[in-house]
Backbone as JSON, one array per atom type, in Angstrom:
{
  "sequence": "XXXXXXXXXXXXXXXXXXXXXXXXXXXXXXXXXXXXXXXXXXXXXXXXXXXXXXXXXXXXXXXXXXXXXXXXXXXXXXXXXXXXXXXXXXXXXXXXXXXXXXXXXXXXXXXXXXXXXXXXXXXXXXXXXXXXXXXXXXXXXXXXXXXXXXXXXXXXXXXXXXXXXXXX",
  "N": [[17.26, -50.6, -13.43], [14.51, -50.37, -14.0], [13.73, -48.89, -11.88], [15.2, -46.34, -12.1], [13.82, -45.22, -14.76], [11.26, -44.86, -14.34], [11.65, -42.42, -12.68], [12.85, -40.98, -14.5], [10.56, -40.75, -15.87], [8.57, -39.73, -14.31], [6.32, -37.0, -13.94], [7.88, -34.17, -12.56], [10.14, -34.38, -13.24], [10.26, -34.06, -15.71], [8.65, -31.91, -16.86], [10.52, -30.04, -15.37], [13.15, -30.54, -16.85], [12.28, -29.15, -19.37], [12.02, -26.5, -18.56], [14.12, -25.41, -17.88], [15.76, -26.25, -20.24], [13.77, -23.53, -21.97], [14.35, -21.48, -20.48], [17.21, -21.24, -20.82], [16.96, -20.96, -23.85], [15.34, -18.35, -23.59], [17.1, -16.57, -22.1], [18.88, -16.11, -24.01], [18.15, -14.81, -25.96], [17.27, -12.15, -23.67], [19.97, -11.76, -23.08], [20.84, -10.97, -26.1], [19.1, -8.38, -26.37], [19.8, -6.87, -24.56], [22.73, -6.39, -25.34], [22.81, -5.59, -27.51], [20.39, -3.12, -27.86], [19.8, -2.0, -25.5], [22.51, -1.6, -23.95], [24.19, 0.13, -26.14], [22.24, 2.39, -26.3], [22.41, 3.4, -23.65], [25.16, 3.73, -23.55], [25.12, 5.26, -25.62], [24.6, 7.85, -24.25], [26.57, 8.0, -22.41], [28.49, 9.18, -23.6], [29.95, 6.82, -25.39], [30.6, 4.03, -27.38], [29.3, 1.55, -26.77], [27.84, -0.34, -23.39], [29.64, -1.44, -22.15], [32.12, -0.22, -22.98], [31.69, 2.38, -21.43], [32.05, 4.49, -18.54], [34.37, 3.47, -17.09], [37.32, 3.62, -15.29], [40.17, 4.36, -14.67], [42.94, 2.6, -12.6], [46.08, 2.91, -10.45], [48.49, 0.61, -10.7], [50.7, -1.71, -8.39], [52.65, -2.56, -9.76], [52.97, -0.42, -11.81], [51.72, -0.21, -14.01], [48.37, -0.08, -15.11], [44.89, -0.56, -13.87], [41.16, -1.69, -15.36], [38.55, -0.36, -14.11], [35.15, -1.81, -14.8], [32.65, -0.2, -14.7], [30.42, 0.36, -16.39], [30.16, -1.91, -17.42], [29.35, -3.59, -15.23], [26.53, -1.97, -14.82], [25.08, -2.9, -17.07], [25.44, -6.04, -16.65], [23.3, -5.89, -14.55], [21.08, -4.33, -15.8], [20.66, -6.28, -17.59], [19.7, -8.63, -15.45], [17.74, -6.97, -13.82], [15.65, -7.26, -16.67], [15.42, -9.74, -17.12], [14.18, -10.7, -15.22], [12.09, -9.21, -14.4], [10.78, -9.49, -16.77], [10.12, -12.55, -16.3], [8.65, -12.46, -13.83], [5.81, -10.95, -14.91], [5.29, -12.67, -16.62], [5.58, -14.94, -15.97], [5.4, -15.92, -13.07], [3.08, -13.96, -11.78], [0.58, -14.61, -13.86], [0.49, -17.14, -12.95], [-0.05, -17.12, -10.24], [-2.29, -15.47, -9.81], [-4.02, -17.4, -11.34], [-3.48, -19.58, -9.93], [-5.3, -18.28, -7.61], [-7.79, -17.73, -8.75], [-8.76, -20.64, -9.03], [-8.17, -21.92, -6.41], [-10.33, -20.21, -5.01], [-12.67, -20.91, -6.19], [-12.81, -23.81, -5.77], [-13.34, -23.05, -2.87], [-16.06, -22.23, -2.95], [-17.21, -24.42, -4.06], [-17.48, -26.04, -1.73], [-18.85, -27.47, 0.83], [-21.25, -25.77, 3.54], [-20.1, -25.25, 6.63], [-20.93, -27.55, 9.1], [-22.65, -26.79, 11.41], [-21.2, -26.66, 14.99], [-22.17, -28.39, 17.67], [-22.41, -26.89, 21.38], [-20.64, -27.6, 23.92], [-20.31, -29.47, 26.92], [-19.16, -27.76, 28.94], [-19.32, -25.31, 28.07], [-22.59, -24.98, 27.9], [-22.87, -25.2, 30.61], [-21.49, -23.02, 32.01], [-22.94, -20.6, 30.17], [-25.65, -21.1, 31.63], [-25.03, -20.65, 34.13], [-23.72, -18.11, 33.69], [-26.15, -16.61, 33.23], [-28.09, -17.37, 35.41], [-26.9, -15.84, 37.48], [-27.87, -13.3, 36.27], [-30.15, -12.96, 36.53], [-30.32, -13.13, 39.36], [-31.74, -11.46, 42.59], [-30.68, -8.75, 44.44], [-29.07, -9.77, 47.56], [-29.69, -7.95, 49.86], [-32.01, -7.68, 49.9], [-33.67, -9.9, 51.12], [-32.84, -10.6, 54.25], [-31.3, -12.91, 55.4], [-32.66, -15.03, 54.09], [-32.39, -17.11, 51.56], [-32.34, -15.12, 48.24], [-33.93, -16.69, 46.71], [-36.43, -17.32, 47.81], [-39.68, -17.86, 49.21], [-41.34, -14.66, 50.01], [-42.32, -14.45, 53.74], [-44.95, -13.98, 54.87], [-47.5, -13.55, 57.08], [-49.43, -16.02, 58.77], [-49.24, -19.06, 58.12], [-50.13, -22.21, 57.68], [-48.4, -25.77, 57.54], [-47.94, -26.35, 53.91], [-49.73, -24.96, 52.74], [-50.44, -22.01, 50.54], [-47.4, -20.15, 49.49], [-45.22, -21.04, 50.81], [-42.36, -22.93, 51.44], [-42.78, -25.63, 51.59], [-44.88, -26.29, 50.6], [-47.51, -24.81, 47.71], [-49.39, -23.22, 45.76]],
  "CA": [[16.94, -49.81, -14.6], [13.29, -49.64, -13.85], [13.85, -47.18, -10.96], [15.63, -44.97, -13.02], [12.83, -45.21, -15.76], [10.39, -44.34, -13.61], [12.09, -41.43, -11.87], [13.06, -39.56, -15.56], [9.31, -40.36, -16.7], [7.82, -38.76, -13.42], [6.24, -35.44, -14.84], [8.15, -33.01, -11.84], [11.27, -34.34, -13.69], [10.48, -33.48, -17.43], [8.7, -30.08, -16.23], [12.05, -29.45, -14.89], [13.82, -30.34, -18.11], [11.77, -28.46, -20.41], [11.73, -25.33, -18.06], [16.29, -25.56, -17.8], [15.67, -25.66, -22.05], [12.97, -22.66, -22.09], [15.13, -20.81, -19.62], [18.13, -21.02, -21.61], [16.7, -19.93, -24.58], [15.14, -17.03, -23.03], [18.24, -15.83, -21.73], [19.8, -15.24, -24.7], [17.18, -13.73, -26.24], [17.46, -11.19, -23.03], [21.52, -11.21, -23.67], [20.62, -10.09, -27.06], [18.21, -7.45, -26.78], [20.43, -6.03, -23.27], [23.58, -6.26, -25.63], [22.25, -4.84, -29.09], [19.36, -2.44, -27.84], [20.1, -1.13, -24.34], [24.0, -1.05, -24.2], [23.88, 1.4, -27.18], [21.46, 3.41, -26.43], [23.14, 4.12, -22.54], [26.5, 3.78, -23.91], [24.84, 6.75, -26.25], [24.28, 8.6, -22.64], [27.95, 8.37, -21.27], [29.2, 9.02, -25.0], [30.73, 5.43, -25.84], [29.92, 2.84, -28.1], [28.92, 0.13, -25.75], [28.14, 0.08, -22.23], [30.99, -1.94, -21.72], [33.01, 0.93, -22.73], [31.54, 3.5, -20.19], [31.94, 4.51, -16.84], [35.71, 3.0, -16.84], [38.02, 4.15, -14.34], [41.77, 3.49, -14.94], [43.92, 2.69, -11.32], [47.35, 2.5, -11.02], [48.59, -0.81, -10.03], [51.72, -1.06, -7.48], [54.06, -2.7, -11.04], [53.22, 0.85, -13.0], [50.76, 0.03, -15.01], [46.75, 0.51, -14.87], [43.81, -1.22, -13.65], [40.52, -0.57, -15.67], [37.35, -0.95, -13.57], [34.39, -1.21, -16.35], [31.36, -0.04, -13.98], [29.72, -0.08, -17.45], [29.69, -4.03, -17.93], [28.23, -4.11, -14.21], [25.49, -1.69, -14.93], [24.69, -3.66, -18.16], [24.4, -6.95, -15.97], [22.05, -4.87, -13.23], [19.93, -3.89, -16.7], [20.13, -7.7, -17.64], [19.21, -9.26, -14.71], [16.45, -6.27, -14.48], [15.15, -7.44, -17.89], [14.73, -11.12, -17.61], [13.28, -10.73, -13.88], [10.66, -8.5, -14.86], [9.89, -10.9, -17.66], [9.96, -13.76, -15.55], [7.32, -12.17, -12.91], [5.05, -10.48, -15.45], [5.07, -13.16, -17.57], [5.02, -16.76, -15.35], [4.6, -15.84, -11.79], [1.99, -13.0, -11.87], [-0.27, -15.38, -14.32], [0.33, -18.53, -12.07], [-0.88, -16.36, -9.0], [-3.67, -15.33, -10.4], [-4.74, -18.96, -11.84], [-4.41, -20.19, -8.68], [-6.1, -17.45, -6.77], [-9.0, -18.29, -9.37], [-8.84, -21.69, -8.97], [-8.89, -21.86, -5.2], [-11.46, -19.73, -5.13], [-14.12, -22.24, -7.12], [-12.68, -24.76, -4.86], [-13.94, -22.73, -1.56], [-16.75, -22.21, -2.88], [-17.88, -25.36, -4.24], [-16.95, -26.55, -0.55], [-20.0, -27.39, 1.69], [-20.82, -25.12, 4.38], [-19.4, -26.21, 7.38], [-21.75, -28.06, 10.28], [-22.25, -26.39, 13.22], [-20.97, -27.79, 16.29], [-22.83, -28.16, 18.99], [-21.48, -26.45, 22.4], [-19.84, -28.89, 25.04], [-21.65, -29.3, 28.32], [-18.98, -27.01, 29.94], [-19.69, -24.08, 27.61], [-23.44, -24.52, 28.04], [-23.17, -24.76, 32.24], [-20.99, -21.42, 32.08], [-23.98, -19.95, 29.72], [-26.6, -21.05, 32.45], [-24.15, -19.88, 35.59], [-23.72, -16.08, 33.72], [-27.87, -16.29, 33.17], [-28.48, -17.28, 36.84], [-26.03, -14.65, 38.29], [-28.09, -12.23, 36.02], [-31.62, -13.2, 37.12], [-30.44, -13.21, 41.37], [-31.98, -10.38, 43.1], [-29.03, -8.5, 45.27], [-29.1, -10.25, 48.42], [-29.72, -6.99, 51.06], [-33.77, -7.65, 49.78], [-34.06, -10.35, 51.93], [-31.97, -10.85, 55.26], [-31.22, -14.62, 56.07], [-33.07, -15.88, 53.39], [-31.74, -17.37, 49.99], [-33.41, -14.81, 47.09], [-35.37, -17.08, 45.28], [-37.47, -18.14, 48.49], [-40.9, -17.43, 48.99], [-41.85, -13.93, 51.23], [-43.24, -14.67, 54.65], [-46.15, -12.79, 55.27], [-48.61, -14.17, 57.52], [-49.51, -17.02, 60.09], [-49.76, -20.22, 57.33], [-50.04, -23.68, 57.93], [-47.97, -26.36, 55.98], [-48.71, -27.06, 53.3], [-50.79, -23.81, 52.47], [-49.75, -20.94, 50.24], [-46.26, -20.08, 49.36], [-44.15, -21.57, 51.66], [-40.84, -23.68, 51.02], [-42.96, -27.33, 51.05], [-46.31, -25.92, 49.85], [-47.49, -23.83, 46.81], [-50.8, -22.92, 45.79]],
  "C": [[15.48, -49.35, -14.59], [13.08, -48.25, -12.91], [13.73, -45.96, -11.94], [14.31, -44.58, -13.88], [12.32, -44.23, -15.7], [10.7, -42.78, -13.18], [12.04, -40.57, -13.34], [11.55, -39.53, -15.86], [8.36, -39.77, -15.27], [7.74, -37.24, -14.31], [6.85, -34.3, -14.08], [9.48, -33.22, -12.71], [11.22, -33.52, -15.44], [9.78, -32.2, -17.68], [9.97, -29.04, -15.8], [12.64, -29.29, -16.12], [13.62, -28.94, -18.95], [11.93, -27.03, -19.57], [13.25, -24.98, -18.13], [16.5, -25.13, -19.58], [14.92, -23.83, -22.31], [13.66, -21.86, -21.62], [16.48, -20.49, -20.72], [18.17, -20.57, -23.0], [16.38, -18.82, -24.43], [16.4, -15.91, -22.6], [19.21, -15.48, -22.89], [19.18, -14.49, -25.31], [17.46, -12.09, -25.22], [19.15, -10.75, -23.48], [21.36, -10.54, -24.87], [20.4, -8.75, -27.17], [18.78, -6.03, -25.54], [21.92, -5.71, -24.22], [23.08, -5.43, -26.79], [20.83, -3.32, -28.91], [19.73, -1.8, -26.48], [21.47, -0.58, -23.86], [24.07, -0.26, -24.85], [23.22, 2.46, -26.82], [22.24, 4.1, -24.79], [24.82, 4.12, -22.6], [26.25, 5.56, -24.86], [25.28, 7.88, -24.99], [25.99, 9.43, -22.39], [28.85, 8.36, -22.84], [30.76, 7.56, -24.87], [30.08, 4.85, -26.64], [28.8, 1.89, -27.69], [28.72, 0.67, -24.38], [28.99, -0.49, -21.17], [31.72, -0.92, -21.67], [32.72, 2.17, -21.84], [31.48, 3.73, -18.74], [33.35, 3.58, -17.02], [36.62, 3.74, -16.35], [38.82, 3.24, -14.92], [42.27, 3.86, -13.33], [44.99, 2.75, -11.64], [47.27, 1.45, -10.07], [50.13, -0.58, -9.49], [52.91, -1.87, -9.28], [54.35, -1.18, -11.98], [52.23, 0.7, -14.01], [49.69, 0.48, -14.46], [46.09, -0.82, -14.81], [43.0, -1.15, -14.61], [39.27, -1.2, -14.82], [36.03, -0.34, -14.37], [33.08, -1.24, -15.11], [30.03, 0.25, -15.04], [28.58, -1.24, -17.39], [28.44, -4.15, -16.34], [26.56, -3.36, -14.12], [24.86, -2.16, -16.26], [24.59, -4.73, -17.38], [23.23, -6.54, -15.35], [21.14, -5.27, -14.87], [19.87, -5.84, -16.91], [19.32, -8.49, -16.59], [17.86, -8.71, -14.31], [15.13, -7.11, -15.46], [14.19, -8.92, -17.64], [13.89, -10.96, -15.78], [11.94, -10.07, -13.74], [9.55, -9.51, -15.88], [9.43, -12.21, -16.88], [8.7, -13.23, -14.74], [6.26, -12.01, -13.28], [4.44, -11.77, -16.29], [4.72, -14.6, -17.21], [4.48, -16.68, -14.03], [3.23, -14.89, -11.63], [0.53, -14.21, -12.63], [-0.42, -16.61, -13.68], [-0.34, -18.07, -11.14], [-1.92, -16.31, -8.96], [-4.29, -16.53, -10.68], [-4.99, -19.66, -10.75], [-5.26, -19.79, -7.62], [-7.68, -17.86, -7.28], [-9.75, -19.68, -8.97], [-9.46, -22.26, -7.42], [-10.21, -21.43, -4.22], [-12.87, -20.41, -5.86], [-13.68, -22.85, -6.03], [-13.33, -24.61, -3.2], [-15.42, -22.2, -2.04], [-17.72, -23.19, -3.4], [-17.87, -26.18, -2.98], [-18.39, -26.67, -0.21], [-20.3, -26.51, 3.07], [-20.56, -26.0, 5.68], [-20.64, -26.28, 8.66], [-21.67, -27.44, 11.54], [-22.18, -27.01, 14.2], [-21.49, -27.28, 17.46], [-22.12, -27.34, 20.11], [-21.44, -27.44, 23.48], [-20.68, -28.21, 26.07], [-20.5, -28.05, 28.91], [-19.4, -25.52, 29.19], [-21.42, -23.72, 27.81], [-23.75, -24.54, 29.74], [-22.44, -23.47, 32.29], [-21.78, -20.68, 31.4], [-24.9, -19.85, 30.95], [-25.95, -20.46, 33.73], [-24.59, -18.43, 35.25], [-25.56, -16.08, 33.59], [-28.37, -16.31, 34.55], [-27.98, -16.04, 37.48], [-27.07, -13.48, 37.53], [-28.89, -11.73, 36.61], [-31.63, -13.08, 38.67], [-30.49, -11.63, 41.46], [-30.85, -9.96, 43.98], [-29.38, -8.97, 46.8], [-29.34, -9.42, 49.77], [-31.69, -7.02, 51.04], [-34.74, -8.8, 50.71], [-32.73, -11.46, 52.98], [-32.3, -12.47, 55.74], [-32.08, -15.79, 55.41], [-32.59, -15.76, 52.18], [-32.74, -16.08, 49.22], [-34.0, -14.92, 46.41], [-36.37, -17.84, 46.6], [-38.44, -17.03, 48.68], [-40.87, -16.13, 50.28], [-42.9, -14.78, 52.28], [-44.41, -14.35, 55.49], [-47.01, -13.6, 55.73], [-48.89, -15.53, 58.35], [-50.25, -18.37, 58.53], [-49.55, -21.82, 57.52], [-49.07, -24.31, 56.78], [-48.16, -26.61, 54.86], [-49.65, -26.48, 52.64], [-49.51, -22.86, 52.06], [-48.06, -20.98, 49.28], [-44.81, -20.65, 49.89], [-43.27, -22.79, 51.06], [-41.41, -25.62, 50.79], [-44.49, -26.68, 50.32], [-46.41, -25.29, 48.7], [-49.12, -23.98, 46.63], [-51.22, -23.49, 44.04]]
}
């Protein structure tokens, strides 16, 4: 018995309730105002009373009598279902949308900005690779030597000058 309790006094359950009640009043309200106010007035249209009575086709049926098909009544549901669906969007979803569009919106912006993350060693050795490749002279500038070694100009001892163990 506690289960149960529990389960009807959860609030997704008595949100539910109350929305199955609200709903069902609403709908007759729409039955009303689709039976007394819009039937009439397109029943006016297709000269009838009602818009039950219009747009009725009589068949024959294979005993001898008649069918009647009331394409009326079904364009009077169409307008009902119309009615309360419009209401329904305009009136709960459209304003929920919005509330939470609002809402989320404070929420991303009360957020912190976000930490920048460092770059991983392989993203910063593929930075220094494309920077080296930029900086190498084209290799036809000096024949049989790497392009970052020193020109050889001149009769120099070790150890003197420019040369590959020396520097000045």
């Amino acid at each position: 018995m506690k289960g149960f309790k529990e389960f009807i006094l959860r609030g997704n359950v008595i949100d539910l309730a109350v929305a199955v009640v609200i709903g069902a009043a609403f709908t007759a309200i729409v039955t009303s105002l689709v039976t007394n106010v819009f039937n009439p007035l397109i029943g006016a249209a297709f000269n009838a009373s009602m818009l039950d009575e219009a747009l009725v086709v009589s068949i024959p049926t294979v005993s001898g009598g008649t069918a009647d098909l009331k394409f009326g009544a079904v364009i009077g549901a169409l307008i009902n279902f119309l009615v309360i669906a419009a209401v329904v969007y305009f009136v709960l979803v459209l304003p929920v949308n919005n509330l939470l569009k609002r809402t989320f919106a404070r929420q991303k912006a009360a957020e912190p900005a976000p930490v920048d993350v460092p770059p991983t060693d392989v993203e910063l050795l593929s930075e220094i690779r494309d920077l080296l490749r930029a900086t190498v002279a084209p290799a036809s500038d000096a024949v049989g030597h790497g392009s970052h070694a020193a020109p050889t100009t001149g009769d120099h001892a070790v150890g003197e000058g420019n040369g590959p163990l020396g520097s000045r």
